[in-house]
TIGULO-581217 format. One line per field, with one value per residue (C-alpha): residue number from 1; y, z, x. Coordinates in nm, 3 decimals. Example, Ala and Ser with C-alpha at 12.3 -4.5 7.8 and 13.67 -1.06 7.14 Angstrom:
2
pos [1:2] .
c2 [-0.450:-0.106] .
c3 [0.780:0.714] .
c1 [1.230:1.367] .
END
This chain:
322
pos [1:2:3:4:5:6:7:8:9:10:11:12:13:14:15:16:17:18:19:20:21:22:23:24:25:26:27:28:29:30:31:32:33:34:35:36:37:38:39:40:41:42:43:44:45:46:47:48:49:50:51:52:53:54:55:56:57:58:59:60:61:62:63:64:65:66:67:68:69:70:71:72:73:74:75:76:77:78:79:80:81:82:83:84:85:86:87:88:89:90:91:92:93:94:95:96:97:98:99:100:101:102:103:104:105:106:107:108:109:110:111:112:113:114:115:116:117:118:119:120:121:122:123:124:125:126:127:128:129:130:131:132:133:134:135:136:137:138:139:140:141:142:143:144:145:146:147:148:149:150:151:152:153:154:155:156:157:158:159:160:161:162:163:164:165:166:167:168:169:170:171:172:173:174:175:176:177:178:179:180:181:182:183:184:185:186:187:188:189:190:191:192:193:194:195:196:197:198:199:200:201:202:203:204:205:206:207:208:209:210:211:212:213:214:215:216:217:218:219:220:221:222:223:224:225:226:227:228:229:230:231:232:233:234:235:236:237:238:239:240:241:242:243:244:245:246:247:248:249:250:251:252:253:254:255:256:257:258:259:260:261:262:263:264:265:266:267:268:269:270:271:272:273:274:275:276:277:278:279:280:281:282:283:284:285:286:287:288:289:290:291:292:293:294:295:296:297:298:299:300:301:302:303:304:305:306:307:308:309:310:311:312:313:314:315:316:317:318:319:320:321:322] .
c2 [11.638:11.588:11.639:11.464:11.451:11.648:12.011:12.021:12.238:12.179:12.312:12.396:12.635:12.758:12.864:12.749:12.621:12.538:12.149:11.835:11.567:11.579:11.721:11.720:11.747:11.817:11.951:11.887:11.635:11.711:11.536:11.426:11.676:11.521:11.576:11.667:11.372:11.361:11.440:11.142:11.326:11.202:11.348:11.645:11.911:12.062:12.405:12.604:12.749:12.481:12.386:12.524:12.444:12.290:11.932:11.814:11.469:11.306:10.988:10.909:10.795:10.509:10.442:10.640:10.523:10.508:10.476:10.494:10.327:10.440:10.455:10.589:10.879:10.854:11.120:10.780:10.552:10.522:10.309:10.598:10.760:10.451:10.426:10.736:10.630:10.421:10.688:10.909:10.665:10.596:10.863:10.894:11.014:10.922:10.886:10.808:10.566:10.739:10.780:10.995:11.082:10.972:10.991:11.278:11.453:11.725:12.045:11.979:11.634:11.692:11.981:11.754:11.353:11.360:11.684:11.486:11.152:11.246:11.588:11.626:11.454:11.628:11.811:11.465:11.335:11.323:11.205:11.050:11.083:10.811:10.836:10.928:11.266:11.305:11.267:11.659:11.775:11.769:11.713:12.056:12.045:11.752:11.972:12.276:12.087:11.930:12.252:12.173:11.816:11.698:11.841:12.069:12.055:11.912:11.628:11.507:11.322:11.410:11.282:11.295:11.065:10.908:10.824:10.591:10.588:10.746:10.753:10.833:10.904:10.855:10.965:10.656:10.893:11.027:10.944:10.687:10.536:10.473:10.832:11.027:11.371:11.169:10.820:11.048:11.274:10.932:10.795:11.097:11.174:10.810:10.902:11.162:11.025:10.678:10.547:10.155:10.146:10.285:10.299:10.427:10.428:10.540:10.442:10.169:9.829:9.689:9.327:9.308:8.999:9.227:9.341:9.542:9.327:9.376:9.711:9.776:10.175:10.168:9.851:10.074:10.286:9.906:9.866:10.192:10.146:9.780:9.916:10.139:9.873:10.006:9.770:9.817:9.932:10.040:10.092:10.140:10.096:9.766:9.770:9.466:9.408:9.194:9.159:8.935:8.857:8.969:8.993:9.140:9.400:9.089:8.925:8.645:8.587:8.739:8.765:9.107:9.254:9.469:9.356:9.502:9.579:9.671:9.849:9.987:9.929:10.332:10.357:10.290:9.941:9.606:9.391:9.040:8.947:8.771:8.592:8.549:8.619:8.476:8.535:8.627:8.545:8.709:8.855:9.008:9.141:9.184:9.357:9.763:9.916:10.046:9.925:10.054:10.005:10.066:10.134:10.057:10.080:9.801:9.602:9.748:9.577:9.561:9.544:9.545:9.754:9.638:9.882:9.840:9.514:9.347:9.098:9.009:9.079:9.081:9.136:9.051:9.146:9.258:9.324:9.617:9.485:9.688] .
c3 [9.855:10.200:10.328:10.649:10.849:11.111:11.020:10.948:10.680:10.340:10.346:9.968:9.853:10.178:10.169:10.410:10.329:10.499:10.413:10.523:10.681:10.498:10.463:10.133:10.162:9.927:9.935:9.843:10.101:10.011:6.808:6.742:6.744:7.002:6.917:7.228:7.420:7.499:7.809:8.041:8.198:8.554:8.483:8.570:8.388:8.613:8.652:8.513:8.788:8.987:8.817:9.150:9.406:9.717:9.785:9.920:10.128:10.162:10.425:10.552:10.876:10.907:10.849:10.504:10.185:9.888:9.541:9.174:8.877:8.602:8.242:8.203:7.956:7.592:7.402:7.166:7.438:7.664:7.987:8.131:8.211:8.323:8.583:8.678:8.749:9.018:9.199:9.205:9.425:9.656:9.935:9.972:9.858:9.465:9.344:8.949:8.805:8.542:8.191:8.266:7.916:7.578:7.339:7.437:7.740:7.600:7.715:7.496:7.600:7.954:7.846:7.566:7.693:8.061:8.212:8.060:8.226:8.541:8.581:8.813:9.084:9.038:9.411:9.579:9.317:9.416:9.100:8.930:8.622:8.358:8.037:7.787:8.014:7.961:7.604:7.574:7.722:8.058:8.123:8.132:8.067:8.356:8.626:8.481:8.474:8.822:9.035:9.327:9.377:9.159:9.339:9.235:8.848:8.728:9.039:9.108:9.430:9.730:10.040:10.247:10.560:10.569:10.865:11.017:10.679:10.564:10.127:9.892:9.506:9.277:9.011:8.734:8.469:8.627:8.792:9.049:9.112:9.492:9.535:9.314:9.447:9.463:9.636:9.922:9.940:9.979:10.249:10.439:10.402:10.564:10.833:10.906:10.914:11.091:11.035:11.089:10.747:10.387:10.040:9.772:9.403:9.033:8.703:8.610:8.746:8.910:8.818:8.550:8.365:8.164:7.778:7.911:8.146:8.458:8.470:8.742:8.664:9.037:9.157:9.435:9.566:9.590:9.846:9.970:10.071:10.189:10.398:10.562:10.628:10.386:10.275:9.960:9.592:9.373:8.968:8.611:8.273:8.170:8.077:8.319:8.667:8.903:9.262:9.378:9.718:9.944:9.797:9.819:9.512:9.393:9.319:9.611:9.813:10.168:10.373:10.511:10.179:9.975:9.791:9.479:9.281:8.882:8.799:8.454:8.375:8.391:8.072:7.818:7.640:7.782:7.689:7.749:7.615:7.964:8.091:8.428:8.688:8.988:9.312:9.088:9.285:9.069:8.675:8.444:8.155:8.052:8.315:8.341:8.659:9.026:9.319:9.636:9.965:10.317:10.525:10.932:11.174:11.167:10.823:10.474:10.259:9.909:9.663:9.249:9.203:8.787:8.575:8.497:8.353:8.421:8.723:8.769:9.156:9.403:9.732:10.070:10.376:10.439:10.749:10.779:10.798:11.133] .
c1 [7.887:7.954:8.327:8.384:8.721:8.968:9.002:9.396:9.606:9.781:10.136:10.179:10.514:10.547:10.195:9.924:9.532:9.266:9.153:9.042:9.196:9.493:9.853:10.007:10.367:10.701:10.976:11.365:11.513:11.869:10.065:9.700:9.432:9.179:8.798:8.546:8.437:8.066:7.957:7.813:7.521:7.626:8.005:7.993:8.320:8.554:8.539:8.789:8.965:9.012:9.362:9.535:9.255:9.357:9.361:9.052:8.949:8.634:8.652:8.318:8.283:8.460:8.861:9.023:8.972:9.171:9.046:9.202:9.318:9.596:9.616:9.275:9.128:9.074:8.879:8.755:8.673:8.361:8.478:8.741:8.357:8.255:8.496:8.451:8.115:8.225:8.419:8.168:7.971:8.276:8.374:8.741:9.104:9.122:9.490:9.599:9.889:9.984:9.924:9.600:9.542:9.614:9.802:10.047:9.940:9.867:9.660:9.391:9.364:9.354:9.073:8.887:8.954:9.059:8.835:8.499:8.584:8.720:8.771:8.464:8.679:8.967:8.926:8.960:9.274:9.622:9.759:10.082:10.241:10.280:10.512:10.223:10.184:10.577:10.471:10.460:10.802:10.845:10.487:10.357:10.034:10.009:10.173:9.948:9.583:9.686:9.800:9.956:9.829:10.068:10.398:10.654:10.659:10.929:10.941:10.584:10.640:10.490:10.302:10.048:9.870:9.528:9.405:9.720:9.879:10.137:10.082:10.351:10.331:10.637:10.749:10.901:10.998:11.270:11.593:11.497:11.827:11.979:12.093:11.922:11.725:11.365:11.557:11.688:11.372:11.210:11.418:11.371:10.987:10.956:11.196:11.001:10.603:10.727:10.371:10.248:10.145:10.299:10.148:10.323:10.234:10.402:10.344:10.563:10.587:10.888:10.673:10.368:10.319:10.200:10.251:10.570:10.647:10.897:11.063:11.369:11.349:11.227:11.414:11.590:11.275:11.104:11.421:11.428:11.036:11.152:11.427:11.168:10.933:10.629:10.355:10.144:10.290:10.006:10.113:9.938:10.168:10.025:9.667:9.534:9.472:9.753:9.775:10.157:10.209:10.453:10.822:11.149:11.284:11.465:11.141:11.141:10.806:10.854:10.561:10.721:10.796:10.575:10.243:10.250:9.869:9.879:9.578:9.577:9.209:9.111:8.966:9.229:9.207:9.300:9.579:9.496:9.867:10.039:10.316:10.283:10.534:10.650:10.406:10.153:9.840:9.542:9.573:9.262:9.296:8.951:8.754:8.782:8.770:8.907:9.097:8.969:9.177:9.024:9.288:9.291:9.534:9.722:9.558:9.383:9.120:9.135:8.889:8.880:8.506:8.411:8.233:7.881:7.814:8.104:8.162:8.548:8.588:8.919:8.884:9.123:9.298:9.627:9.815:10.067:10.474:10.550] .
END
């Protein structure tokens, strides 16, 4: 594999390594036994030392991109390897919404379900946590199979820039409220990396017509992003694809608010179960698969990439807020 990109650093813990186009940055502002899934000979197992390996980014030649899906491995489904399929033939940052393995998050799954599917790729993930990995308290075996990509343990946010972007990951499973630890951290990571352009992503929706539907748990980092003039929200939770327009955290179309993208078509099944929601532009419940973003200066393209043998397609533009 070919890594292309600026020579820069990763600032992990106070400790310093030597990466790729990237800096990953955080740091305090203020039980089913699961049986061995079978190998896909083109997925490749992680090896096992690379729990705490540094962050790596693979770009290409042209602008950053950005690649992922949520709610994705199951040690008694096939399509989690699928989609990892597809990644494997895109270069670029890979980031998770949640939910990475199922049913409890535990360290055998991540070993037995989630290492088979994806684990291959786990040098180029930045991931986030959904509530099945909080399945096992406090989501230990997450923060442990993840290293230092994942942030402090315990938290789980962090960020990092691509190219012009500045990218965020959340964490929805804890306090999220306007003034809690991660709300203020928040405000002041986007102080500090004024960028054109913001994407942030968590597990849980804000809006999903989806089988759980809306979810305000992260109401006030939707305005706290707003307030700070970000651009794209990327989430998992419900098992479907979505793309809204532009809107505010109250839920009214704004052409300067956020665009908001539910992707929980990893590998874990579908739920074709709907009611859709205001400013809902584009809903599929029946098509795994990825979202990829290519992010420029001043715009990003997005595009839905299908598994094998499946053809439901979204593509656009969109231009940055600021």
């Amino acid at each position: 594999m070919n890594l292309q990109g600026r020579a820069t650093q990763f600032l992990v813990a106070g400790v310093v390594f030597a990466g790729i186009g990237v800096t990953l940055r955080y740091w305090d502002a203020l039980q089913a036994q699961p049986s061995l899934k079978k190998l896909p000979t083109s997925v490749k197992p992680t090896p096992k030392n690379d729990s705490a390996a540094s962050p790596k980014l693979v770009t290409g030649k042209g602008d950053p991109v950005l690649v992922g899906a949520g709610d994705i491995a199951k040690c008694d489904a096939t399509e989690d390897t699928l989609t990892a399929q597809i990644l494997e033939e895109i270069p670029g940052t890979i980031f998770t919404m949640g939910d990475n393995v199922y049913q409890r998050g535990t360290a055998e799954e991540f070993q037995k379900c989630y290492d088979p599917a994806w684990g291959s790729l786990k040098a180029r993930t930045f991931p986030s946590p959904g509530n099945h990995d909080y399945y096992t308290p406090n989501a230990a075996p997450y923060y442990a199979y993840f290293g230092t990509k994942a942030g402090p343990a315990g938290k789980g946010y962090y960020s990092y820039d691509l190219g012009q972007w500045h990218i965020v990951s959340l964490n929805s499973n804890i306090d999220a409220y306007k003034g809690s630890e991660q709300e203020r951290w928040l405000r002041a990571d986007l102080a500090a990396h004024p960028k054109t352009c913001t994407l942030a992503y968590w597990h849980h929706p804000v809006f999903s017509s989806g089988v759980h539907g809306n979810d305000p748990k992260m109401k006030d980092i939707w305005q706290t992003l707003s307030d700070m003039k970000a651009d794209v929200v990327v989430n998992g939770h419900d098992h479907h694809y979505e793309r809204f327009a532009p809107q505010t955290a109250e839920g009214k179309a704004d052409q300067k608010g956020l665009r908001q993208f539910v992707v929980g078509t990893g590998g874990a099944e579908l739920r074709d179960r709907m009611t859709p929601k205001p400013n809902s532009e584009v809903r599929n419940a029946q098509t795994f698969g990825v979202i990829k973003f290519t992010l420029r200066p001043k715009t990003y393209d997005w595009e839905f990439v299908p598994i094998k043998g499946q053809t439901f397609k979204d593509k656009g533009t969109g231009n940055c807020t600021t």
